[in-house]
N, C-alpha and C positions, 0 to 999 in steps of 0.2 A: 431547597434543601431543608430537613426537617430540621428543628431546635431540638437544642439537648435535654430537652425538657418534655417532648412530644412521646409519647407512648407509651405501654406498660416497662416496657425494655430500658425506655433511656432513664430509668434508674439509675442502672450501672455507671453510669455517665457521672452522673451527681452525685453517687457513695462513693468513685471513686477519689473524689477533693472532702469530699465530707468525711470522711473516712480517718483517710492520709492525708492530712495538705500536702499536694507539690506545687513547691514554689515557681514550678515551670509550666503552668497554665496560665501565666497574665497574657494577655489577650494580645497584648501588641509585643510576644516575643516572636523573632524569626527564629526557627530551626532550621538547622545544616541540614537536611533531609534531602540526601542524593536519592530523589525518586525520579525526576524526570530525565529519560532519555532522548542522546542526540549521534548515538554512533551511525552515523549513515553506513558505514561498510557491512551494518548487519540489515539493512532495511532490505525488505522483500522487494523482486524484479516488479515494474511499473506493469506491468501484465496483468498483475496479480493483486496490485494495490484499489482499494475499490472507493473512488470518489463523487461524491453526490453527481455529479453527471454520465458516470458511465455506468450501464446495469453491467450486473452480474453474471458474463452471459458463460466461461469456461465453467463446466460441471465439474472439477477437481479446484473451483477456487477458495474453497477452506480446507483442502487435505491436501497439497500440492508441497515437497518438502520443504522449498522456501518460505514457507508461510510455522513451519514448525520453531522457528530460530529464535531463540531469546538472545535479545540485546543488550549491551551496557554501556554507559557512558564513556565515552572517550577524555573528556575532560570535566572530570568530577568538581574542580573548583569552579568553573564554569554555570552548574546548576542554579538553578532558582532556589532561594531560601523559600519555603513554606511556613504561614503563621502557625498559632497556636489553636489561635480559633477557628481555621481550615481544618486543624485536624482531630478538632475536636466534635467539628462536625460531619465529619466525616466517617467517624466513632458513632455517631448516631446515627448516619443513614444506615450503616453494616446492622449495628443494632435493630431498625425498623425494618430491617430484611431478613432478621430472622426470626423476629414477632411474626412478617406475615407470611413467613412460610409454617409457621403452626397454626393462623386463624384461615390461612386459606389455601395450604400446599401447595406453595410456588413462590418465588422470590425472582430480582431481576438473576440470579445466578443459581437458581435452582428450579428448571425449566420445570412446569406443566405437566407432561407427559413422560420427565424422567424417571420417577416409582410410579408411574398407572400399572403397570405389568408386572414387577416385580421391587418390593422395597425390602432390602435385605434387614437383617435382625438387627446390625450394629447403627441401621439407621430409625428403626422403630423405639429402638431404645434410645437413642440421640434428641430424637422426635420430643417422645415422653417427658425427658427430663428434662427439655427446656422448656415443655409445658407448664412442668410442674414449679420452675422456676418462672415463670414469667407470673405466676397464680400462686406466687409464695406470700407467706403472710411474716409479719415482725415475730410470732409467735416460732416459725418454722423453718426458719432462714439458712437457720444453723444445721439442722436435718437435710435441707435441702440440696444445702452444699455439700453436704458430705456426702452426699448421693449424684451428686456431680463431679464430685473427687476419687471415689469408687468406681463411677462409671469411664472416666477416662483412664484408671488407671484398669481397667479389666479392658479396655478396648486395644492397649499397648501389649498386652498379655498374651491376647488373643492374637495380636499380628507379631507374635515375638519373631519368624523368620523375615518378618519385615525390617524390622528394627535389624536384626543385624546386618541387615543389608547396606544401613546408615555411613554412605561413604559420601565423596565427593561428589560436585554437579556432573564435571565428565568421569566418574568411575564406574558408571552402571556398566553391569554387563550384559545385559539384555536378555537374561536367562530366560528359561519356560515362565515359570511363575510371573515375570510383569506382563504375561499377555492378556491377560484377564482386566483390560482396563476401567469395567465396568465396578469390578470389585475394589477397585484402587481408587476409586472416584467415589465411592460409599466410603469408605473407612475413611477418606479425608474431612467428609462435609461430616462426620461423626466426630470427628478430633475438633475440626472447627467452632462446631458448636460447644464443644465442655470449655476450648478458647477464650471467644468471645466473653463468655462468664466470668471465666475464671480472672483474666489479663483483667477486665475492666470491672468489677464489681465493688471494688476494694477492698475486699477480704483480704487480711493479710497471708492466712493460709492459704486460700485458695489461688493469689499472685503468684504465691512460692511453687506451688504443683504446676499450676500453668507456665511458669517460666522455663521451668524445668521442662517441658513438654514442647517449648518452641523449636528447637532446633530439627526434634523427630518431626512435627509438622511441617516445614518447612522441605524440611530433605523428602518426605511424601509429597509431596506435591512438586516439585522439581525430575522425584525419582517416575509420575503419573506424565508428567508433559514431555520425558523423554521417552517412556513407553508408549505414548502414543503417537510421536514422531514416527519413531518406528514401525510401529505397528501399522502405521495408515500410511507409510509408502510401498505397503504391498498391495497397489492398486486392485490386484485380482483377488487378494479375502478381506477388503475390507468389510464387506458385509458379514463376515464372521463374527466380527467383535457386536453385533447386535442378536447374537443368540443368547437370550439369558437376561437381557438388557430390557429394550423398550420393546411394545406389539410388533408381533410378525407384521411384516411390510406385506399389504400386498401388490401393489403395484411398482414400479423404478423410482417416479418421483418423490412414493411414501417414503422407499426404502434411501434416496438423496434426502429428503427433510430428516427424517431419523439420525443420518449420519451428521448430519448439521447439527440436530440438538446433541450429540455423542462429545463431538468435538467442539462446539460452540461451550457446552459445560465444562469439559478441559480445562479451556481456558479462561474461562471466567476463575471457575474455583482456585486455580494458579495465581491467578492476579488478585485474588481477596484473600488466601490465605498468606501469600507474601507479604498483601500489603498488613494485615494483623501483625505480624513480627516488629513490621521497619515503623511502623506509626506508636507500638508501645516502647521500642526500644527510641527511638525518637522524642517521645514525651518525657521519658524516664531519663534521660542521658543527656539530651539536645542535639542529638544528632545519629545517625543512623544508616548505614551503610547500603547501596543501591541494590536492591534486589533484581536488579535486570526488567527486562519487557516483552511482550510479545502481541503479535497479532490478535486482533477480536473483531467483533463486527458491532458497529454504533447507530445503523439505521435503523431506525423507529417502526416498529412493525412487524419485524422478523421475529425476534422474543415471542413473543403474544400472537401470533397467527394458530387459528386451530386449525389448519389443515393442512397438508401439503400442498391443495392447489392454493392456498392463500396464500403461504409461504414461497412458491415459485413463484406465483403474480406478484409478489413484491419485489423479486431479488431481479424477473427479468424486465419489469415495467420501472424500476427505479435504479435501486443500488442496493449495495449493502452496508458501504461504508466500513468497509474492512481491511482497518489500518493498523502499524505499529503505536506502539501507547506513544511514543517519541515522536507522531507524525502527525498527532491526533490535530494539532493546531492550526493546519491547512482547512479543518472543517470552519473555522471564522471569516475564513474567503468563499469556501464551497457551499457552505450550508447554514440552514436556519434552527434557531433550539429545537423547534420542534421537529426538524428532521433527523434529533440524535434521542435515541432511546435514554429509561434513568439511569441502565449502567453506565452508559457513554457517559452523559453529565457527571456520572458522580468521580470519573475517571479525570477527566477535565476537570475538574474540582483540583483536583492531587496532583496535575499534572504541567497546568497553563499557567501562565502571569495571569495574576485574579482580576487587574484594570480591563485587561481588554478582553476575558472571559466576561465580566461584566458588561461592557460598554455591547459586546455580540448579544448578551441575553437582551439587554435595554432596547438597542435598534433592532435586532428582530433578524441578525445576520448580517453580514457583511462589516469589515469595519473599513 
């Protein structure tokens, strides 16, 4: 895991105690952070579950509607208290994943080949200004941010029929408009980004806009992973929802790997934009209410394959390792670090008792 000190980004990390002291960064405080889940009644059928020993052999096993289901704790006192310095480093990986989706377009949650074919304007402008903030100088700071305060507040403006869409987790109504999930998955990693900024920079103005921005962020990204439940239990279109999206498929398999990166970014972005909420509200509060969980895939290799047939050689020659975030801890029996990708780790950071995360990374698997 990077230090909060590594990169042009973890800035943000250090202006915000520099800034504002809070008294709730000493290293050895526990927070109440209901982030781990343990509801079994919402855990995906064992069919479906994919564990370092069995491949990946059903072709509907990341769009299969059990696998759409977000979880929550059954017994919230129950949970693992999370440190300070867990989540503050954790604040820094998010950080170094959006640094290097500017120096090198791509991050563990913003695949590769998701804008090779088309990157829409509210993310070229997203792009930019995190550029321009990660390249800001003490002279510009303040220009900067107000162009990151502007920009998110022109990007809310712009989705005004969105926003008032802002209801409850079950109140969607699944109208026309969420079918477009490609467009719904851009306007979030757009929000995400003036986020990250804003939540941790410690600009006192700039906290204020972005707090005020979390709840619309959140409820998009809740409102994107039930649109895409949807969406993709229509077995027979889902190759619709990739018109407009990634390159024309030309072959089944392209056109399976495609659907993989569609929904594998789902839900990544789901899980880092929740987790931005419950980790600032967490820091600032000491405690922070469960955002629920859902299915991902943590085998190492899938991310980063460039091809479809590489992508297939791995899912049928190994696994994929695509578990609920609450389940993820069976991989200290099944698997070795280097068989879990960096999102997986960084998941398992947020999510495991950190001795025996530890004690798995030290022996090499297995405890």
């Amino acid at each position: 895991m990077p230090r909060t000190e590594d990169g042009l980004l973890a800035e943000i990390a250090g202006n915000a105690s520099s800034r504002t002291p809070n008294p709730f960064f000493a290293d050895d405080l526990m927070l109440d952070l209901a982030f781990p889940l343990t509801d079994s009644d919402f855990a995906a059928p064992s069919s479906l579950v994919q564990t370092p020993g069995t491949p990946a052999i059903r072709a509907d096993w990341f769009l299969a509607p059990e696998t759409w289901r977000i979880s929550y704790a059954a017994d919230p006192s129950a949970l693992m208290p999370i440190g300070t310095a867990t989540i503050k480093r954790y604040v820094a990986v998010l950080q170094s994943w959006f640094e290097r989706w500017v120096t090198t377009g791509s991050n563990p949650f913003i695949h590769p080949c998701l804008y090779s074919a088309n990157s829409p304007t509210c993310v070229q402008v997203a792009y930019a200004t995190l550029a321009s903030y990660i390249h800001r100088t003490p002279a510009n700071t303040d220009t900067v941010l107000q162009i990151v305060e502007d920009r998110s507040n022109d990007l809310l403006r712009e989705s005004g029929p969105m926003l008032d869409r802002v209801v409850a987790e079950e109140g969607f109504d699944g109208g026309e408009q969420d079918a477009d999930l490609f467009a719904q998955l851009t306007r979030l990693h757009a929000l995400m980004v003036y986020q990250i900024i804003g939540l941790f920079d410690g600009d006192i103005r700039s906290r204020h806009v972005a707090e005020g921005h979390m709840a619309v962020q959140d409820s998009w990204a809740r409102k994107l992973f039930h649109s895409a439940a949807k969406a993709f239990s229509n077995t027979h279109a889902v190759a619709t929802h990739l018109v407009g999206c990634l390159p024309t498929p030309s072959t089944s398999s392209q056109q399976q790997w495609y659907l993989w990166i569609l929904s594998e970014s789902i839900r990544r972005a789901w899980l880092v934009a929740l987790s931005l909420s419950t980790v600032f509200s967490a820091l600032q509060q000491r405690w922070s209410a469960c955002p629920g969980g859902v299915m991902y895939t943590n085998r190492s290799g899938l991310w980063n394959a460039a091809t479809a047939t590489e992508w297939e050689k791995q899912c049928s020659g190994k696994n994929a390792a695509f578990l609920q975030r609450f389940g993820c801890a069976r991989l200290f029996d099944d698997a070795e670090p280097a068989d879990i990708d960096e999102f997986g780790q960084a998941m398992l950071d947020m999510s495991c008792n950190g001795e025996s995360l530890e004690k798995w990374r030290d022996t090499g698997g297995g405890l």
